[in-house]
BABAKE-161231 format. One record per residue: x, y, z of N, C-alpha, C, O in turn; residue in three letters. Coordinates in steps of 0.02 Angstrom, whole numbers, plus 50000, padded with zeros to 5 digits. Layout:
REM BABAKE-161231
[[X Y Z] [X Y Z] [X Y Z] [X Y Z] ala]
...
REM end
This chain:
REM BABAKE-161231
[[49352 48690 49544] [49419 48693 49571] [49422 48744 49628] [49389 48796 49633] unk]
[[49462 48721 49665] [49456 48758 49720] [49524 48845 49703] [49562 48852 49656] unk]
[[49513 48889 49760] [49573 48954 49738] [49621 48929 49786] [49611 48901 49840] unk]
[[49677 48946 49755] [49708 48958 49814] [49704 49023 49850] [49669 49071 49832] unk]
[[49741 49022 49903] [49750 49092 49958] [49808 49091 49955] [49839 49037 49954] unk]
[[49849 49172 49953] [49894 49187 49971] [49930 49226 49916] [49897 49263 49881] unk]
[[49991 49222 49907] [50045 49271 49880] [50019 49273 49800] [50022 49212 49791] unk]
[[50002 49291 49755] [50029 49280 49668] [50111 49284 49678] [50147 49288 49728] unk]
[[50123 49282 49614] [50181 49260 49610] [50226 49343 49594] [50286 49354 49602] unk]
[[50172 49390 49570] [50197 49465 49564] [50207 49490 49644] [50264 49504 49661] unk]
[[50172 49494 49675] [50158 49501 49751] [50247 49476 49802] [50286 49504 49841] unk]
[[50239 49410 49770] [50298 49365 49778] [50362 49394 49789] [50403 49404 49834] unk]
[[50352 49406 49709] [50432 49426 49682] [50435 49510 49694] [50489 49528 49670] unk]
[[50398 49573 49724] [50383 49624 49725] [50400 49613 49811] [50421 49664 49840] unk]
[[50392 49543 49857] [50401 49556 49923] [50511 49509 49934] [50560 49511 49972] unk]
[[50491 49482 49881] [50577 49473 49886] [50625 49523 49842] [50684 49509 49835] unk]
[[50605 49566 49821] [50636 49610 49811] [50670 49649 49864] [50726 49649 49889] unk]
[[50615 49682 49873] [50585 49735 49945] [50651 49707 49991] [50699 49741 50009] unk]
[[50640 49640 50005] [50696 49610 50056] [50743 49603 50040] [50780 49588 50086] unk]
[[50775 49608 49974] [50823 49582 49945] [50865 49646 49966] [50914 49641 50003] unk]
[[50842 49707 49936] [50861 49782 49944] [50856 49787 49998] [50911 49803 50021] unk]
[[50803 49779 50056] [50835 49798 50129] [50891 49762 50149] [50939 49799 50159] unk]
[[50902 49705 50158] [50965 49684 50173] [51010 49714 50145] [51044 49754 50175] unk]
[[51018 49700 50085] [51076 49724 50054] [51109 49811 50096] [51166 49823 50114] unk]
[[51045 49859 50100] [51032 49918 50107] [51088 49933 50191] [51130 49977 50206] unk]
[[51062 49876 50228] [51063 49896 50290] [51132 49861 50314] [51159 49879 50366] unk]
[[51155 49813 50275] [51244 49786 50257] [51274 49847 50233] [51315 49872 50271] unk]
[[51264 49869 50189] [51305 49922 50141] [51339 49983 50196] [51397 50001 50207] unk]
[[51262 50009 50230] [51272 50065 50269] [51337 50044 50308] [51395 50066 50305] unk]
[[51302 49980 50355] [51360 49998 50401] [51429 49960 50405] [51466 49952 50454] unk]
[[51435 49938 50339] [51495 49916 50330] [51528 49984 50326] [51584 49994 50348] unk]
[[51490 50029 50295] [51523 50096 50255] [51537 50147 50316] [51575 50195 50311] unk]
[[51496 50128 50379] [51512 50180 50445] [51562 50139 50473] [51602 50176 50503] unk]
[[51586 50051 50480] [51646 50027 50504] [51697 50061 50477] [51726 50105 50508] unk]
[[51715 50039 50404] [51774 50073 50389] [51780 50132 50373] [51835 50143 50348] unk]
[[51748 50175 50376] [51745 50261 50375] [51779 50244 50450] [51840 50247 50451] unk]
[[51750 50229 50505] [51777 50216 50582] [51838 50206 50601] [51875 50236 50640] unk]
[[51845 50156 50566] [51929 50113 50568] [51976 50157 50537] [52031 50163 50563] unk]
[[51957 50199 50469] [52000 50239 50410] [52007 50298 50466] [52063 50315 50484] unk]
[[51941 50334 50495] [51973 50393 50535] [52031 50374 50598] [52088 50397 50606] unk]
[[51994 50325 50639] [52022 50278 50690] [52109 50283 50696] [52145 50294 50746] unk]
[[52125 50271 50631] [52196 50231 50621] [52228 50323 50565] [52268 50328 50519] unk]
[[52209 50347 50581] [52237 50406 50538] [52231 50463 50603] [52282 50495 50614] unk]
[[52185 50474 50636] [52181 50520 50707] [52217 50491 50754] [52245 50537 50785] unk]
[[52237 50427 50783] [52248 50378 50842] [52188 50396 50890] [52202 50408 50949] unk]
[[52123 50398 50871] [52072 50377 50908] [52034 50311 50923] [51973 50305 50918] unk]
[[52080 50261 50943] [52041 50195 50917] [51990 50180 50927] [51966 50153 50877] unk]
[[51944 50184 50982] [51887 50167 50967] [51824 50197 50928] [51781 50167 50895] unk]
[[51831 50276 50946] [51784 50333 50969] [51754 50324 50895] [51701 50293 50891] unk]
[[51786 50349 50831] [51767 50348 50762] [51717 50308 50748] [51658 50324 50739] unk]
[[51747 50246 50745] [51707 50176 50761] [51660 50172 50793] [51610 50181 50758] unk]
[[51648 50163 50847] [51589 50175 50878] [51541 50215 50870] [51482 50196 50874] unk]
[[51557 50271 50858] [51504 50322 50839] [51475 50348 50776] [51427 50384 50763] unk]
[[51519 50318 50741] [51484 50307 50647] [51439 50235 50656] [51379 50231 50643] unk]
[[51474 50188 50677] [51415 50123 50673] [51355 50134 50715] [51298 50119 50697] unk]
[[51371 50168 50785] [51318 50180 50813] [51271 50228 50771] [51211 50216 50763] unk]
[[51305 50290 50740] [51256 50333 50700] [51216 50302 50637] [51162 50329 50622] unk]
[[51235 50258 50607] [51224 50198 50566] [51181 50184 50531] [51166 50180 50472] unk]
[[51140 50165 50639] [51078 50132 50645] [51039 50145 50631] [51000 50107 50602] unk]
[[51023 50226 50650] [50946 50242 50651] [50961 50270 50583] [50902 50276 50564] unk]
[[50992 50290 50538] [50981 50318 50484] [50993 50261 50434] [50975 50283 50379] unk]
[[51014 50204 50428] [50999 50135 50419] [50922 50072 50425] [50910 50020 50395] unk]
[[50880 50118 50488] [50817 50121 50486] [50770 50174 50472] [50713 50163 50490] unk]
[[50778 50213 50452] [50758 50266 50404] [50752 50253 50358] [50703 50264 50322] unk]
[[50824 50211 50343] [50814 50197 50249] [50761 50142 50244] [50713 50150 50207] unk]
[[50767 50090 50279] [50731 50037 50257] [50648 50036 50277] [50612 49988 50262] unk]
[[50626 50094 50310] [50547 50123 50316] [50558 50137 50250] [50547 50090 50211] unk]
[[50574 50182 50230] [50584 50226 50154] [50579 50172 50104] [50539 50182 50058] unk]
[[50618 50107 50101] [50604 50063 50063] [50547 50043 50048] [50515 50058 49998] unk]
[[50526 49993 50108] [50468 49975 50117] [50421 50006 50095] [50388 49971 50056] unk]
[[50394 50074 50105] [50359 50095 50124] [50351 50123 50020] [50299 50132 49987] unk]
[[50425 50129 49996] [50397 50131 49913] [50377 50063 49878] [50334 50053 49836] unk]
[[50421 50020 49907] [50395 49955 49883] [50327 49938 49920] [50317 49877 49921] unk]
[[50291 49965 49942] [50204 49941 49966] [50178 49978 49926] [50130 49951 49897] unk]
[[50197 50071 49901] [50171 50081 49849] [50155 50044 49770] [50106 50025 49738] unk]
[[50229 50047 49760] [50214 50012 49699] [50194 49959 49691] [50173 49945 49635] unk]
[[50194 49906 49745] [50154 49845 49745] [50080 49843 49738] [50045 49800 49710] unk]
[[50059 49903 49771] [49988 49922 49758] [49970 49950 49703] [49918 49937 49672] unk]
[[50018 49995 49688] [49997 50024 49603] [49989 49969 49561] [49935 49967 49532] unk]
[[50041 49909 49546] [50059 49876 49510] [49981 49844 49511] [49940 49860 49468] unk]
[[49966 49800 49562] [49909 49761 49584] [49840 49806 49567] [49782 49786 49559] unk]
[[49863 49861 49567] [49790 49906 49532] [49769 49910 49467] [49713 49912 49442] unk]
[[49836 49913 49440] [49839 49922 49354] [49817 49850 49330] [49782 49848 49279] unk]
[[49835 49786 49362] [49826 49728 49336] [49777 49714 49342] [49759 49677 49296] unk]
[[49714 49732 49404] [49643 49707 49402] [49645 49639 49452] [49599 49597 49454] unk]
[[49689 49638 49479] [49699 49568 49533] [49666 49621 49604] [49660 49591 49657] unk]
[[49657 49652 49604] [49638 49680 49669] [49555 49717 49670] [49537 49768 49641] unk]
[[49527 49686 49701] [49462 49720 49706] [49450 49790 49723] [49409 49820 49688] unk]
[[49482 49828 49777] [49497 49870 49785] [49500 49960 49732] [49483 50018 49740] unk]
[[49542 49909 49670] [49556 49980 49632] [49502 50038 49618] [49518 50096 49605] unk]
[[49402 50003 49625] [49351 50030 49607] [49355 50114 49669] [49344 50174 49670] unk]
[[49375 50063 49704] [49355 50113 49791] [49400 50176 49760] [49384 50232 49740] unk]
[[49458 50144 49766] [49521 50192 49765] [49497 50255 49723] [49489 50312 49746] unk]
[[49490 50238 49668] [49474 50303 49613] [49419 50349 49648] [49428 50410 49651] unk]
[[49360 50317 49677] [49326 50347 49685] [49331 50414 49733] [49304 50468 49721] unk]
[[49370 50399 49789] [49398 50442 49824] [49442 50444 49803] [49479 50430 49850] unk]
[[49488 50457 49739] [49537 50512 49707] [49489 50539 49690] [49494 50599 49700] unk]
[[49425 50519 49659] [49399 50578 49644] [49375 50636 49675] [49380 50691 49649] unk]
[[49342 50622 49744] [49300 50647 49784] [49357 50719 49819] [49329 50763 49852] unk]
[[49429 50723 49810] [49464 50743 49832] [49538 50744 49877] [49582 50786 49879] unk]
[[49528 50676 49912] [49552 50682 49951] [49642 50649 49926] [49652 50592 49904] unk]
[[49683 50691 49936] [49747 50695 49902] [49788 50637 49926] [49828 50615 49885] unk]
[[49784 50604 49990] [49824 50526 49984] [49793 50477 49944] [49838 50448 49915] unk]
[[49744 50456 49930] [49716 50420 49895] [49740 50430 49824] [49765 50383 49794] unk]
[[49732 50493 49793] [49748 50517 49736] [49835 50517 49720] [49860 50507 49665] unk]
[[49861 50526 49763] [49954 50535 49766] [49975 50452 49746] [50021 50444 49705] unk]
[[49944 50397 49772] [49954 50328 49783] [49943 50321 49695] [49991 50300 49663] unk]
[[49870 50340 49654] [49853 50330 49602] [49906 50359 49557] [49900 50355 49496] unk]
REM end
């Protein structure tokens, strides 16, 4: 029989997560800098300025978060995939946790 290539189905559901939470993540924010915008907006008589400059501020701390996501969900996707023995890899890994070197070891 032939293998397939590509996703398992842990991999899968570990990469629609990941997406599930960034979206969600990166809606939430800046719905939450609109109407913070609009709420100061309409209570100061600043109409635009609030607004604009909470959604604009938003962004980049809106992409902050979702590096930060990612970047735990690749961990634990890798931990997960280590503990299970689906990854060839896990032999290497230990070995340099052992040897010292502290990213290798932090990931474990």
């Amino acid at each position: 029989m032939s293998e397939r290539k590509g996703l398992g189905w842990r991999e899968g559901a570990f990469l629609a997560e990941a997406a599930a939470q960034i979206g969600c993540l990166t809606v939430v924010v800046i719905l939450l800098a609109l109407g913070a915008g609009l709420w100061l907006d309409s209570r100061l008589g600043t109409k635009p300025w609030f607004t604009l400059g909470l959604v604009l501020a938003s962004i980049p701390l809106s992409l902050y978060m979702v590096v930060r996501l990612a970047l735990s969900a690749a961990r634990r996707a890798q931990k997960e995939s280590g503990e299970s023995g689906e990854s060839g890899e896990s032999g290497e890994s230990e070995e340099s946790g052992e040897s010292g070197e502290s990213g290798e070891s932090a990931i474990l």
